[in-house]
C-alpha positions in Angstrom: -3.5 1.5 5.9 -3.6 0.4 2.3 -6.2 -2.1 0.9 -5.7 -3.7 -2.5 -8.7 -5.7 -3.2 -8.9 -7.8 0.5 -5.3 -7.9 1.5 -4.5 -5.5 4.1 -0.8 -3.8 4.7 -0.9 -3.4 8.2 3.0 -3.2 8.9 2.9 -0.4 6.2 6.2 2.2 6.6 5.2 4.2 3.9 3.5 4.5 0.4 3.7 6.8 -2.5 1.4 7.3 -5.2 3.2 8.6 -9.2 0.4 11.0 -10.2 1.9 10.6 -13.8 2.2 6.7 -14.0 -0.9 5.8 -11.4 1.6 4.1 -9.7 1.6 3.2 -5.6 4.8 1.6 -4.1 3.6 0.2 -0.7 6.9 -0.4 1.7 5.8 -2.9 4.9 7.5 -5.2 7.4 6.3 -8.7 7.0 8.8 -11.1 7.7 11.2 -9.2 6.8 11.3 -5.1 4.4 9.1 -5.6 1.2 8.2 -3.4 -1.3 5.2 -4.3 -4.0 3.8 -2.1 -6.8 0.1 -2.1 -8.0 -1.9 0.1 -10.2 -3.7 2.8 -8.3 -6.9 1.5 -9.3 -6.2 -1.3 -7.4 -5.7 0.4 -4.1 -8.0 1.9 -1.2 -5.8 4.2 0.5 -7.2 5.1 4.2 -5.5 7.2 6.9 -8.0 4.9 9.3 -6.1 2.6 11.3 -7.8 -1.1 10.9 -7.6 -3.3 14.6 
C-alpha cells in the first residue's frame, strides 16, 4: 500500500512510478475512482498490506 507522508491508500488498484520524471500516479477507490500524482520523494511504497 502506498504512504505519502501519513495518508494511507488502502483502496489502491494500482500505482506506477516514471523513472524519468520521479513521478507516481496512485489509482484508488474512495468514494468513487481517483487518481493523484506526487513526487516520488513523497511516497513510501510497501508490498505489506496495512490492517
Amino acid at each position: 500500500m502506498p504512504l505519502v507522508g501519513d495518508r494511507a491508500f488502502p483502496g489502491t488498484a494500482w500505482y506506477k512510478v516514471d523513472v524519468q520524471t520521479g513521478i507516481v500516479t496512485i489509482h484508488y477507490y474512495e468514494d468513487g475512482e481517483k487518481t493523484e500524482e506526487f513526487d516520488i520523494k513523497e511516497v513510501e511504497l510497501s508490498g505489506v498490506p496495512v490492517n
